[in-house]
DSSP file (Angstrom, degrees, kcal/mol; ACC not computed):
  #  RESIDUE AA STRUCTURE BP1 BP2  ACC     N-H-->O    O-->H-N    N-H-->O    O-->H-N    TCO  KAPPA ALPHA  PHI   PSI    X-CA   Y-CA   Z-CA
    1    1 A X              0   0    0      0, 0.0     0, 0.0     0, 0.0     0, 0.0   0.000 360.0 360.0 360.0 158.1  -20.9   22.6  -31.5
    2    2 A X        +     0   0    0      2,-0.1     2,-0.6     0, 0.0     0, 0.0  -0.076 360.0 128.0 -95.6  20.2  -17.3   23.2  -30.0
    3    3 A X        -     0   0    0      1,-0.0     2,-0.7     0, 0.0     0, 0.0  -0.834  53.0-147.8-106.0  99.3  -19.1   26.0  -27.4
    4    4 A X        -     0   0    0     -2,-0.6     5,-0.1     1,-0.1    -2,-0.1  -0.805  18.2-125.3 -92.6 103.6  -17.7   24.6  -23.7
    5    5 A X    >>  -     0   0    0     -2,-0.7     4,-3.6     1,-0.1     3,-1.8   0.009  23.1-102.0 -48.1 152.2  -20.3   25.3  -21.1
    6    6 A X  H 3> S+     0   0    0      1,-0.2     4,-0.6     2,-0.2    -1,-0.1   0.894 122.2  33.3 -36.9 -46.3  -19.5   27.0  -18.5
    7    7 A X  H 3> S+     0   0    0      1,-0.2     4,-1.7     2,-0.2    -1,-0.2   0.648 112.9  66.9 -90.9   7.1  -19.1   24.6  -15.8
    8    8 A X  H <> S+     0   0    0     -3,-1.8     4,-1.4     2,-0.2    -1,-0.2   0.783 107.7  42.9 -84.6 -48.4  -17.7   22.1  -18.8
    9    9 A X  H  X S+     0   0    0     -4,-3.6     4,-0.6     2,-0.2    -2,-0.2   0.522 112.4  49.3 -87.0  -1.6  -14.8   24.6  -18.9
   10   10 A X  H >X S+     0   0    0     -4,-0.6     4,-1.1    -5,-0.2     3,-0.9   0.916 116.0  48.0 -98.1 -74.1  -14.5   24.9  -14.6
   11   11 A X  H 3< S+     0   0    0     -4,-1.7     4,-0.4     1,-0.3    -2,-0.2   0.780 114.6  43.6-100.8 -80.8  -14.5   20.8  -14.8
   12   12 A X  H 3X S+     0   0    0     -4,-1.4     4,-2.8     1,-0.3    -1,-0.3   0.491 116.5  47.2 -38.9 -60.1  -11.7   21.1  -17.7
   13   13 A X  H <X S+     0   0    0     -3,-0.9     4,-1.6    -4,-0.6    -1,-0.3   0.931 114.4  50.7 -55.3 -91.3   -9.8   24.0  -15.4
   14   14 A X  H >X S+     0   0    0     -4,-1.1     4,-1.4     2,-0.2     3,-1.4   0.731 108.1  45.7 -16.3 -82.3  -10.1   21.6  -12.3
   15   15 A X  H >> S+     0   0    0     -4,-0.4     3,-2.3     1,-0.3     4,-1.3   0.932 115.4  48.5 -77.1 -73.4   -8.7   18.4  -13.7
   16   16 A X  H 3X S+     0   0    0     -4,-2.8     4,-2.5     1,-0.3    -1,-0.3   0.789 112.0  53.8 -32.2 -33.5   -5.7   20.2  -15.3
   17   17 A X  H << S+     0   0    0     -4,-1.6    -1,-0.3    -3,-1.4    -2,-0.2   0.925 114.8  33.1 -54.6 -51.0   -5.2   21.8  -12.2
   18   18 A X  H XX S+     0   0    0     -3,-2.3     4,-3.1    -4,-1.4     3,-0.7   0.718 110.5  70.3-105.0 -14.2   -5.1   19.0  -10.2
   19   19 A X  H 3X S+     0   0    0     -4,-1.3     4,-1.9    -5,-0.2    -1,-0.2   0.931 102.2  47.1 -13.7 -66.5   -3.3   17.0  -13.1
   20   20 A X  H 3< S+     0   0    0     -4,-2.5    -1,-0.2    -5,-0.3    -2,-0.2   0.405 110.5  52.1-101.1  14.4   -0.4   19.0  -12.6
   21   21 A X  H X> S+     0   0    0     -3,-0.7     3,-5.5    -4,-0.1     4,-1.7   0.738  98.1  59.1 -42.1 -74.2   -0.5   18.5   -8.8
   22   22 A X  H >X S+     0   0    0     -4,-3.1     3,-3.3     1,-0.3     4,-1.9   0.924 109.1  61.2 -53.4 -54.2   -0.7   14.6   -8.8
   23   23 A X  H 3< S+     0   0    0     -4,-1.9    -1,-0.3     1,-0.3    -2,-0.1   0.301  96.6  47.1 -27.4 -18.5    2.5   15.5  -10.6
   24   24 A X  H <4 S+     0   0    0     -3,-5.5     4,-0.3     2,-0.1    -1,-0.3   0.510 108.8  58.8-105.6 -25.7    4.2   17.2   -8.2
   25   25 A X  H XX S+     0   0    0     -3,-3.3     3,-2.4    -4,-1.7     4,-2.2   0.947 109.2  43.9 -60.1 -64.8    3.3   14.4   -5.7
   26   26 A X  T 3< S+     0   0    0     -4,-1.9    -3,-0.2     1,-0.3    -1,-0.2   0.764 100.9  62.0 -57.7 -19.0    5.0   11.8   -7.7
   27   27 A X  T 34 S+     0   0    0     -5,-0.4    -1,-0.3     1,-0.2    -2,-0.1   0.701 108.6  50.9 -74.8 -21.5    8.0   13.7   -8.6
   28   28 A X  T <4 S+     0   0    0     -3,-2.4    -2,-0.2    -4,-0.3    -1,-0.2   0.886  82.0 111.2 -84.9 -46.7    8.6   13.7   -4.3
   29   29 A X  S  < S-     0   0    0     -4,-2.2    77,-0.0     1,-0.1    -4,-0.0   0.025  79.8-126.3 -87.3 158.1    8.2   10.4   -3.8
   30   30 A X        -     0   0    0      1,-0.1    -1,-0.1     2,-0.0    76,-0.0   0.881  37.2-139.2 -45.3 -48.1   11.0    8.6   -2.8
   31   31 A X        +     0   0    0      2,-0.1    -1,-0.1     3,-0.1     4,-0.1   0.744  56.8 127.3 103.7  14.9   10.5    6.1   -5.6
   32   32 A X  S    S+     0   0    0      1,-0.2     2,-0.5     2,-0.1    -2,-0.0   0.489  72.1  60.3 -94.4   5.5   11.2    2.5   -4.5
   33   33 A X  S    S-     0   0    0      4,-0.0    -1,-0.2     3,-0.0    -2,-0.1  -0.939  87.7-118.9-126.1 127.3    8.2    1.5   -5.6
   34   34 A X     >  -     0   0    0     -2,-0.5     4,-3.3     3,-0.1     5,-0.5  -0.050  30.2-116.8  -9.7 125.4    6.6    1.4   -8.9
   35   35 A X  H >> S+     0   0    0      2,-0.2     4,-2.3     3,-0.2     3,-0.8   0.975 120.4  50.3 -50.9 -69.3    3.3    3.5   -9.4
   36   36 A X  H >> S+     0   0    0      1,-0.3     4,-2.9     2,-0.2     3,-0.6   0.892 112.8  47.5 -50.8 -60.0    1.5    0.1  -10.2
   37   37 A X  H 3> S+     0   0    0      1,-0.2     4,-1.5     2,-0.2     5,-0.4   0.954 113.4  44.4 -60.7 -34.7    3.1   -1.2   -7.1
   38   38 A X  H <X S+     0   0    0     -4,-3.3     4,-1.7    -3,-0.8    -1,-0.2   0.941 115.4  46.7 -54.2 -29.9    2.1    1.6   -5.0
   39   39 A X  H XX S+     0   0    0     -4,-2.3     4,-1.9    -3,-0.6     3,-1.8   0.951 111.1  58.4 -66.8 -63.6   -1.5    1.8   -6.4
   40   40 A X  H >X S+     0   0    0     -4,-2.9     4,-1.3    -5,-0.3     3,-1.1   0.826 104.4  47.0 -38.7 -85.4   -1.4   -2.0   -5.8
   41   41 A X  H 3X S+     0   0    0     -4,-1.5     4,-2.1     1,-0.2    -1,-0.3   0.816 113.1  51.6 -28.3 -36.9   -0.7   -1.7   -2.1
   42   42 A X  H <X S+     0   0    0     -3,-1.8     4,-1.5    -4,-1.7    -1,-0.2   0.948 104.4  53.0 -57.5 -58.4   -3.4    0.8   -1.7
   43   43 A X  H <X S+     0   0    0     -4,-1.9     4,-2.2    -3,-1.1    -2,-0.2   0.787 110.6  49.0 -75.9  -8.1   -5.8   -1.0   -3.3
   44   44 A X  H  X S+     0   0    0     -4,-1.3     4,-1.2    -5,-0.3    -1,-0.2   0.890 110.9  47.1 -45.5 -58.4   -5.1   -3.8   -0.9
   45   45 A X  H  < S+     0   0    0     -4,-2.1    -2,-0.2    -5,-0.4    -1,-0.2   0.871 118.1  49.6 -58.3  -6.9   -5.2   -1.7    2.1
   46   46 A X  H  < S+     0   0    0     -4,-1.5    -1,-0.2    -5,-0.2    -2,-0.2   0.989 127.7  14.1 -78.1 -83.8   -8.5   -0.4    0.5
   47   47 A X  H  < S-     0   0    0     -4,-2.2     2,-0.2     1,-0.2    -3,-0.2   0.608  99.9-101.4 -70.6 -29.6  -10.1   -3.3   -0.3
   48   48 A X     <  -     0   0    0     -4,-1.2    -1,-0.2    -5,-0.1    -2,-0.1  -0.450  68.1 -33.8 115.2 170.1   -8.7   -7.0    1.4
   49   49 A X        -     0   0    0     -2,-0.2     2,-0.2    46,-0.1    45,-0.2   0.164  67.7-169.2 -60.9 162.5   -6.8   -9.5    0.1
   50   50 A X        -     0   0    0     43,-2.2    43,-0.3     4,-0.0     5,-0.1  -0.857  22.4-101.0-164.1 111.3   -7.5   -9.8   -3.4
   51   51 A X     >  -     0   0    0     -2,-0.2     4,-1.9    41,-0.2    41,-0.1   0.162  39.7-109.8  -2.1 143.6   -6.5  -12.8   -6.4
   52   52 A X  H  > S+     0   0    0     39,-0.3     4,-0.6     2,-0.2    -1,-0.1   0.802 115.9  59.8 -19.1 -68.0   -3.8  -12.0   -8.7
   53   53 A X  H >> S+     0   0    0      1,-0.2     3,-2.2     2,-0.2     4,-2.1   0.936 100.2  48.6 -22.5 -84.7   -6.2  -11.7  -11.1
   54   54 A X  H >> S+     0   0    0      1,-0.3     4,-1.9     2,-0.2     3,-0.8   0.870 105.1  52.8 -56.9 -47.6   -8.0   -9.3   -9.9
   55   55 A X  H 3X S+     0   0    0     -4,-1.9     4,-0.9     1,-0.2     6,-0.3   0.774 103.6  62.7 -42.8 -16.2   -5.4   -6.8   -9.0
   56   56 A X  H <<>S+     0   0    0     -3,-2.2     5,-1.2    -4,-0.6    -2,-0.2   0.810 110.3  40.0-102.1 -11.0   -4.3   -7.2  -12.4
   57   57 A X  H X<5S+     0   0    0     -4,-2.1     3,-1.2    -3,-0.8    -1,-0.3   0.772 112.1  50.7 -63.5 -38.1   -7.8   -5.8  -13.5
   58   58 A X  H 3<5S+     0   0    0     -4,-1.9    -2,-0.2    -5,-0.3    -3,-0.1   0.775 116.7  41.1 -84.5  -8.6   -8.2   -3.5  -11.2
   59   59 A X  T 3<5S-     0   0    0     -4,-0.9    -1,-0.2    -5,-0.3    -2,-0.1   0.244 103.6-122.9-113.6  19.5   -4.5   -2.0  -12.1
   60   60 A X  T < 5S+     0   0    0     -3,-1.2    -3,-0.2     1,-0.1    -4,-0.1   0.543  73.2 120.7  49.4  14.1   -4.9   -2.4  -15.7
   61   61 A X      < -     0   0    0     -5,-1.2     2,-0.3    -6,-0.3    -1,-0.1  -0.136  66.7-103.3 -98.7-179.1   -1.9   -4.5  -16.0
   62   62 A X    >   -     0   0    0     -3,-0.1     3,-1.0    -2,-0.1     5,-0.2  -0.950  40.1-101.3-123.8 155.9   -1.7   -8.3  -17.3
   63   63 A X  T >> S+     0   0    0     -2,-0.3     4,-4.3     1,-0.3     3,-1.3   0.612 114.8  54.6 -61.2 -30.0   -1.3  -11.0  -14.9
   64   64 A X  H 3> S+     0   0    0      1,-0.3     4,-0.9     2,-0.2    -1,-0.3   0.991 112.0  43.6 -31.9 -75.8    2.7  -11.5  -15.5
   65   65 A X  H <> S+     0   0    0     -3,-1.0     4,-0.5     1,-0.3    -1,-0.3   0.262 113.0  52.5 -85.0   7.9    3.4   -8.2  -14.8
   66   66 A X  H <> S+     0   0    0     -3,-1.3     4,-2.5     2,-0.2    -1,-0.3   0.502 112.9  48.3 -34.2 -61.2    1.0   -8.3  -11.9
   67   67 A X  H >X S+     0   0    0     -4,-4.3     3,-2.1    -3,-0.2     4,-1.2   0.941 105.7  51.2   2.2-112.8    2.8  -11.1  -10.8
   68   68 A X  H >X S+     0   0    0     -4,-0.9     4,-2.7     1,-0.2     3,-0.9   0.816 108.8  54.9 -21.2 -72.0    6.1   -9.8  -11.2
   69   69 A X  H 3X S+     0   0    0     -4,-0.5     4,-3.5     1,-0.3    -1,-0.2   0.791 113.5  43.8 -61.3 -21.6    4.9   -6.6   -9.0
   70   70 A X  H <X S+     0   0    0     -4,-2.5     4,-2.3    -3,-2.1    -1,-0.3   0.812 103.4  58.9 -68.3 -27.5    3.8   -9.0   -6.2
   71   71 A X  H <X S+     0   0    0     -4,-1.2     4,-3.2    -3,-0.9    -2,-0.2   0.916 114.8  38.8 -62.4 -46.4    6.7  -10.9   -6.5
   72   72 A X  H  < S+     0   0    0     -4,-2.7     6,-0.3     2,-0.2     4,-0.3   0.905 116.6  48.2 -71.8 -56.2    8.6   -7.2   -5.6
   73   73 A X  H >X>S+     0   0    0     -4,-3.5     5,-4.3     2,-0.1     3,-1.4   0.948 111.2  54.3 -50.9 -44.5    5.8   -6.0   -2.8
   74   74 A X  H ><5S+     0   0    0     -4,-2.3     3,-2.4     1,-0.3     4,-0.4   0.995 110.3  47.7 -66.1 -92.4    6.4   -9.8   -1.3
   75   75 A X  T 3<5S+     0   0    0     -4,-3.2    -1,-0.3     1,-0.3    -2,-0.1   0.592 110.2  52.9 -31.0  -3.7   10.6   -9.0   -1.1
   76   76 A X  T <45S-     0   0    0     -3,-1.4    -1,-0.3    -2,-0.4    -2,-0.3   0.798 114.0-121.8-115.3 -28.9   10.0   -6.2    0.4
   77   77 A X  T <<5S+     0   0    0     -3,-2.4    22,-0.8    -4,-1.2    21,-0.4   0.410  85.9 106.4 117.7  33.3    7.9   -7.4    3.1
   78   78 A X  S   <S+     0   0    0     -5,-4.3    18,-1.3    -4,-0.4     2,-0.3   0.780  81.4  26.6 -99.3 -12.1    5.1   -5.1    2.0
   79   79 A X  E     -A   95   0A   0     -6,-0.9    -2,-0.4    16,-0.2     2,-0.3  -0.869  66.4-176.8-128.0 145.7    2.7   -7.6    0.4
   80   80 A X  E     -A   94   0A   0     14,-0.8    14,-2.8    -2,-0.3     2,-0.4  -0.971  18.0-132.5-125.6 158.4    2.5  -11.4    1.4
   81   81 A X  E     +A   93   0A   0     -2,-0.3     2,-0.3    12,-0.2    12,-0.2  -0.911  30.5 171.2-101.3 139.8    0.0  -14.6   -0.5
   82   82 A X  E     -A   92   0A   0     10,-1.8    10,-4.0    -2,-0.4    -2,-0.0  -0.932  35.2 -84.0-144.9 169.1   -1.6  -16.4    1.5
   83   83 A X  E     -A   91   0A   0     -2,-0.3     2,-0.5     8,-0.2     8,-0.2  -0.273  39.5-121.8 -66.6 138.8   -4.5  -19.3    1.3
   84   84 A X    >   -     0   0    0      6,-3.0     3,-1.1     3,-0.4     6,-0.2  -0.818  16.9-137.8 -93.0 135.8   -8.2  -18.3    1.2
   85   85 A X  T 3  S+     0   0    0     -2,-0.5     3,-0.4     1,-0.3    -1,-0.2   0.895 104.7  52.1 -66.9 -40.0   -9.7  -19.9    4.2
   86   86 A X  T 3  S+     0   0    0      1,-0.2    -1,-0.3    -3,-0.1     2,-0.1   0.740 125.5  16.5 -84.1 -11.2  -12.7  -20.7    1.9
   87   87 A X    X   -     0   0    0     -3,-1.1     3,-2.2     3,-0.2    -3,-0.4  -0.597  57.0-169.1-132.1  84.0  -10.7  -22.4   -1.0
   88   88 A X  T 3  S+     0   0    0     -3,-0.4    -4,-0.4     1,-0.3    -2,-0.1   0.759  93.5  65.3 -45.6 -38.2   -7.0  -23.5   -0.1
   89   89 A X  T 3  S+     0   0    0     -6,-0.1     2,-0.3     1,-0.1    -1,-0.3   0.848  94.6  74.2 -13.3 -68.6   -6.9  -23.9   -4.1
   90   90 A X  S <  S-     0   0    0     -3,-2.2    -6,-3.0    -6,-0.2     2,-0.3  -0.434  75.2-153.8-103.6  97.4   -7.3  -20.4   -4.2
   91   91 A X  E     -A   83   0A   0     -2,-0.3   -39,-0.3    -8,-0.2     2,-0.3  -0.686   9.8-166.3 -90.3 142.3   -4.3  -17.6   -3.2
   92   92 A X  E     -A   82   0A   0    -10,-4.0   -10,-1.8    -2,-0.3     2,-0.3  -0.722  13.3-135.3-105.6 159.2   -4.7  -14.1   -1.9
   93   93 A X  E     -A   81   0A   0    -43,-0.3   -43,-2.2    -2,-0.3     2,-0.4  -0.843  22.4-168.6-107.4 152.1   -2.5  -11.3   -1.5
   94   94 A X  E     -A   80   0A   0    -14,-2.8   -14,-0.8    -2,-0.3     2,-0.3  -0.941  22.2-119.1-132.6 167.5   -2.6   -9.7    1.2
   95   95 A X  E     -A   79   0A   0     -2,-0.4   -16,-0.2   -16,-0.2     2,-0.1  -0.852  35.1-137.7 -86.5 155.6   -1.1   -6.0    2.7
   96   96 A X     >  -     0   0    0    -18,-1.3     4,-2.0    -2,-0.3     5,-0.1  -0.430  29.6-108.8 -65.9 144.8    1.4   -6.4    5.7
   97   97 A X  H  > S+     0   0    0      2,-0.2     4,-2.4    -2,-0.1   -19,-0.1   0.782 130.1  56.7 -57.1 -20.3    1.4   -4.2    8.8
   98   98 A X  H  > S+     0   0    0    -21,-0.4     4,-1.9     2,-0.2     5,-0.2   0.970 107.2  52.9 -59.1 -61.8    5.0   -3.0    6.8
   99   99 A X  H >4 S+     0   0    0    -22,-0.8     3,-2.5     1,-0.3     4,-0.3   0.705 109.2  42.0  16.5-105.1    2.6   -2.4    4.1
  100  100 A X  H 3X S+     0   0    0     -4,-2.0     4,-2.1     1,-0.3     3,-0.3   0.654 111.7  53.5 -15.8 -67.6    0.5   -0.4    6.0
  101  101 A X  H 3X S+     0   0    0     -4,-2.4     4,-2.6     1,-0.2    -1,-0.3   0.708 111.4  46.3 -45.1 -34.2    3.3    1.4    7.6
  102  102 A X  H << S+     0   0    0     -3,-2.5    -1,-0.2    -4,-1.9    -2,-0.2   0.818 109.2  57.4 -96.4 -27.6    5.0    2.4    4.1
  103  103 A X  H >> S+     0   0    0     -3,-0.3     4,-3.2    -4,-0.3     3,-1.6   0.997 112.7  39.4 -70.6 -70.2    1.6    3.4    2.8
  104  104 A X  H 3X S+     0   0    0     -4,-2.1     4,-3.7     1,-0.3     5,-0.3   0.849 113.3  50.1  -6.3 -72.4    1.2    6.0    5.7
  105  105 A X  H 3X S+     0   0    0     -4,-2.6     4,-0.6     2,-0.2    -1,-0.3   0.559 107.0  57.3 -72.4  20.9    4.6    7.3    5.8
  106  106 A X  H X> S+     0   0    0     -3,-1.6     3,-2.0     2,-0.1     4,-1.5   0.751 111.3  45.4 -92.2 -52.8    4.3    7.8    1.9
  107  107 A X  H 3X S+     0   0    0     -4,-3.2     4,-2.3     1,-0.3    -3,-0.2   0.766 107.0  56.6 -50.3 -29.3    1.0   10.2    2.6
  108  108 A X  H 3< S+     0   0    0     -4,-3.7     4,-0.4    -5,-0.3    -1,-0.3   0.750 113.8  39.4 -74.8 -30.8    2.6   11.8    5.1
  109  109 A X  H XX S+     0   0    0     -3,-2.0     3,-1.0    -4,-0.6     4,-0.7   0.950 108.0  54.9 -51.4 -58.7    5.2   12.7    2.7
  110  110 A X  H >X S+     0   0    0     -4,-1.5     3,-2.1     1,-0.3     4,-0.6   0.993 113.7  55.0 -65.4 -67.0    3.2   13.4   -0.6
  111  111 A X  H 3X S+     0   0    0     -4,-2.3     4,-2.4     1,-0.3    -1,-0.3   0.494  92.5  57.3 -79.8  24.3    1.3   16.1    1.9
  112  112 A X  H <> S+     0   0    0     -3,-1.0     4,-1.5    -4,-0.4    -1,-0.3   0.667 102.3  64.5-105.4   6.1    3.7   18.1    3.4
  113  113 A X  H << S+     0   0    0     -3,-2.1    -2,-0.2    -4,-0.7    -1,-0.1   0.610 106.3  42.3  28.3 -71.5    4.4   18.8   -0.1
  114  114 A X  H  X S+     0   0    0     -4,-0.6     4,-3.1     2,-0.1    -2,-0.2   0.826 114.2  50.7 -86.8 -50.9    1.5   20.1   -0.3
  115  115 A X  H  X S+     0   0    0     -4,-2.4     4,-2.7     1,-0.2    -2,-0.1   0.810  99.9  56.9 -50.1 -33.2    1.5   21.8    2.9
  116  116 A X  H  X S+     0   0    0     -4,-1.5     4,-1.0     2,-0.2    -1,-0.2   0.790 112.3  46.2 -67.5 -20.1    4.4   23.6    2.8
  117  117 A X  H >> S+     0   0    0      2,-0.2     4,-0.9    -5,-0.2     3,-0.7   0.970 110.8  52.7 -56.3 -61.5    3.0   25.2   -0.5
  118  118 A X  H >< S+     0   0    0     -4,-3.1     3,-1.5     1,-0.2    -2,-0.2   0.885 101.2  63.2 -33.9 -56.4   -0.4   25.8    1.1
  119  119 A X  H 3< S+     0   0    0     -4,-2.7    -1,-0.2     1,-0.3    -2,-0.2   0.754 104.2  50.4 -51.0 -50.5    1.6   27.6    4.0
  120  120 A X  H << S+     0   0    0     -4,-1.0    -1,-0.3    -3,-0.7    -2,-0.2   0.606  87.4 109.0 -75.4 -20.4    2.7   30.1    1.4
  121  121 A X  S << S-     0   0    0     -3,-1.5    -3,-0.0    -4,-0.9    -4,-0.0  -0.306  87.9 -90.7 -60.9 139.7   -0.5   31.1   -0.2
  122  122 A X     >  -     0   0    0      1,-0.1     4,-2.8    -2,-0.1     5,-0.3  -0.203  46.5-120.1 -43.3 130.1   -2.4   34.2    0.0
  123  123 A X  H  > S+     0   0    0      1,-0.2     4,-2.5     2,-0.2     5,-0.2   0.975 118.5  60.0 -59.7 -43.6   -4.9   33.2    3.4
  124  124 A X  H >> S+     0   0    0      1,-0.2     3,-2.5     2,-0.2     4,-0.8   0.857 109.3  42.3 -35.6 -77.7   -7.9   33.9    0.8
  125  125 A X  H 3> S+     0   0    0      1,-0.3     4,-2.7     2,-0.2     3,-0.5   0.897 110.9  48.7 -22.7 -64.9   -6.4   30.9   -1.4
  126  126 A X  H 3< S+     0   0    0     -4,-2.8     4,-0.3     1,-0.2    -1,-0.3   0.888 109.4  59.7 -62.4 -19.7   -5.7   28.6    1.2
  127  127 A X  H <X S+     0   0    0     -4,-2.5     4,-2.6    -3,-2.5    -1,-0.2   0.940 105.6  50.4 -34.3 -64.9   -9.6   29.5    2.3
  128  128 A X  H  X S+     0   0    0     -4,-0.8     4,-1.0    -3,-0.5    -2,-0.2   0.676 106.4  52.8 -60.9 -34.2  -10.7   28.3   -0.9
  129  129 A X  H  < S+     0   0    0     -4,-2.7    -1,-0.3    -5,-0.4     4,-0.2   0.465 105.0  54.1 -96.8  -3.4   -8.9   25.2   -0.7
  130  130 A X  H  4 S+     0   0    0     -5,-0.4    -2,-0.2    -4,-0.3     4,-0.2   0.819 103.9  56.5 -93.7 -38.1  -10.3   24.3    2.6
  131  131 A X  H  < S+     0   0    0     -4,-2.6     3,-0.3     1,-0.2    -2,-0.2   0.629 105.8  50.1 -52.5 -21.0  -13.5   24.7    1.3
  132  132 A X  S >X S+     0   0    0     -4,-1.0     4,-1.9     1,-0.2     3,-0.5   0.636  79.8  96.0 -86.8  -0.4  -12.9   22.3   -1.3
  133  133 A X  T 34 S+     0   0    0      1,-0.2    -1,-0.2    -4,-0.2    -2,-0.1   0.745  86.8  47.0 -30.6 -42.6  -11.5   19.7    1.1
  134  134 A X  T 3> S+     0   0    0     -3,-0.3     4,-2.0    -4,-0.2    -1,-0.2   0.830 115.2  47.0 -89.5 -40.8  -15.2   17.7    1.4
  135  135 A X  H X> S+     0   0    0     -3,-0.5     4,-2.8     1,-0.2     3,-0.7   0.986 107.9  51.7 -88.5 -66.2  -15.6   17.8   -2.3
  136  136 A X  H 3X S+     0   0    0     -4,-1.9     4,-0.5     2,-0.2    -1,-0.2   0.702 109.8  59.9 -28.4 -19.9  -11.7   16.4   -3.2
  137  137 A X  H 3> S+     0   0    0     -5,-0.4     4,-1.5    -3,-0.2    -2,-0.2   0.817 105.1  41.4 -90.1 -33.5  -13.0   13.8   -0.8
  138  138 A X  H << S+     0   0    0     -4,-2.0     4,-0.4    -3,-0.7    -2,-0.2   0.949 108.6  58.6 -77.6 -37.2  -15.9   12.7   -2.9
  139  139 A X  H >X S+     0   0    0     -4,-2.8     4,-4.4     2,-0.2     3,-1.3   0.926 105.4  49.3 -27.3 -46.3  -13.9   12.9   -6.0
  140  140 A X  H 3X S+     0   0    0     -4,-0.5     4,-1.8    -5,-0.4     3,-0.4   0.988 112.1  50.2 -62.3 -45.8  -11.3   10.1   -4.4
  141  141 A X  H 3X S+     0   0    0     -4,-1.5     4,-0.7     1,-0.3    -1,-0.3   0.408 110.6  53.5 -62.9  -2.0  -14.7    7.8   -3.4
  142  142 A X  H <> S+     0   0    0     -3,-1.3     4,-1.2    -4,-0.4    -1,-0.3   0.851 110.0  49.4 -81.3 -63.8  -15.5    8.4   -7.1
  143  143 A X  H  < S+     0   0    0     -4,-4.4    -2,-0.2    -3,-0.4     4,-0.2   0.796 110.4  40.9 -40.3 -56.3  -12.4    7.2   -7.8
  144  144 A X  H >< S+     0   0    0     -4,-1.8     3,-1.7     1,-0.2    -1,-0.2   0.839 111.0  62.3 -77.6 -32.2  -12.1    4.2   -6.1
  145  145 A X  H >< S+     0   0    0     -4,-0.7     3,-0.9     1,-0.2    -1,-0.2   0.766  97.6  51.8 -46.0 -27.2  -15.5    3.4   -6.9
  146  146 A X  T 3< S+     0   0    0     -4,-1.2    -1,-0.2     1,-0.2    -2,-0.2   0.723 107.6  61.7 -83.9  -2.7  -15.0    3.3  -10.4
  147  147 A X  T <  S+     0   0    0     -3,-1.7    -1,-0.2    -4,-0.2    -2,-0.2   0.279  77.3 113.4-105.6   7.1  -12.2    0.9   -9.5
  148  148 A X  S <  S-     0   0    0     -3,-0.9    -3,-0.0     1,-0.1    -4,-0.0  -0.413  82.8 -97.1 -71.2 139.2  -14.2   -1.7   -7.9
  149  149 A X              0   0    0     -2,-0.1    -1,-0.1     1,-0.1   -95,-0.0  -0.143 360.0 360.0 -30.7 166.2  -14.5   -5.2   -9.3
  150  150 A X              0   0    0     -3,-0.1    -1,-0.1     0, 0.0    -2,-0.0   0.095 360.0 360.0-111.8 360.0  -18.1   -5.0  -11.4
C-alpha cells in the first residue's frame, strides 16, 4: 500500500529538510574546489592516506577522473603522493597541513551560514535544533560509515 507511516513521513520531512540545507551550504562555498575534490580531501583527513583506487571508490568516480582531481588537490598544495613505507611499489595520497587548514577554514565558513540563520530563529526553534545536535552527529558517523572500504 502507498500509506506512509508516520515516522516514514518525519524521515521523508527530515531528509528534504536537510536536502535543501546541504544546498545552501554549497551555494556559499567559495568554490575552488570541486565537490569530488572537497569530499576527497575530507575523506583523506578522515581516513589516512589512501590508493588512487580507492578514493575513486569511495567518491564514486573512475580512476582517471580521480586522478585528474589529485593531480588538482596536488597543485594546490592540498593533497600530496607519497610511497607506502610497506610497499614502495605502492603510492598514497596523502592530506597536507594546507589541506587541513582549507578543510577547516571551509567549515568555519559553511557554518556561520548556518549560524547567522540560527541567530534569527524564534528561541523555541533554535531549542529544537540544539536538541538535535547529538542525533545530526550520528547521522554524519552513519554516513561516513557507509563510506568505508568493505
Amino acid at each position: 500500500s502507498d500509506y506512509a507511516y508516520p515516522m516514514e513521513a518525519a524521515s521523508d520531512g527530515i531528509g528534504e529538510a536537510l536536502q535543501a540545507l546541504a544546498g545552501l551550504a554549497v551555494q556559499r562555498d567559495g568554490r575552488e574546489l570541486s565537490l569530488t575534490a572537497a569530499s576527497t580531501l575530507a575523506t583523506l583527513e578522515r581516513t589516512g592516506p589512501r590508493r588512487v583506487t580507492d578514493l575513486a571508490v569511495a567518491e564514486s568516480v573512475t580512476q582517471p577522473s580521480m586522478t585528474a582531481v589529485i593531480t588538482q588537490l596536488q597543485h594546490l598544495g592540498l593533497a600530496e603522493r607519497r610511497r607506502d613505507p610497506a610497499d614502495g611499489r605502492v603510492v598514497l595520497v596523502a592530506i597536507t597541513p594546507a589541506g587541513r587548514r582549507h578543510l577547516t577554514a571551509t567549515r568555519r565558513a559553511g557554518a556561520s551560514v548556518f549560524t547567522a540563520l540560527v541567530d534569527k530563529l524564534p528561541e523555541q526553534d533554535a531549542a529544537a535544533l540544539s536538541a538535535a545536535v547529538p542525533a545530526l552527529r550520528r547521522l554524519r558517523q552513519l554516513a561516513d560509515a557507509s563510506r568505508q572500504p568493505r
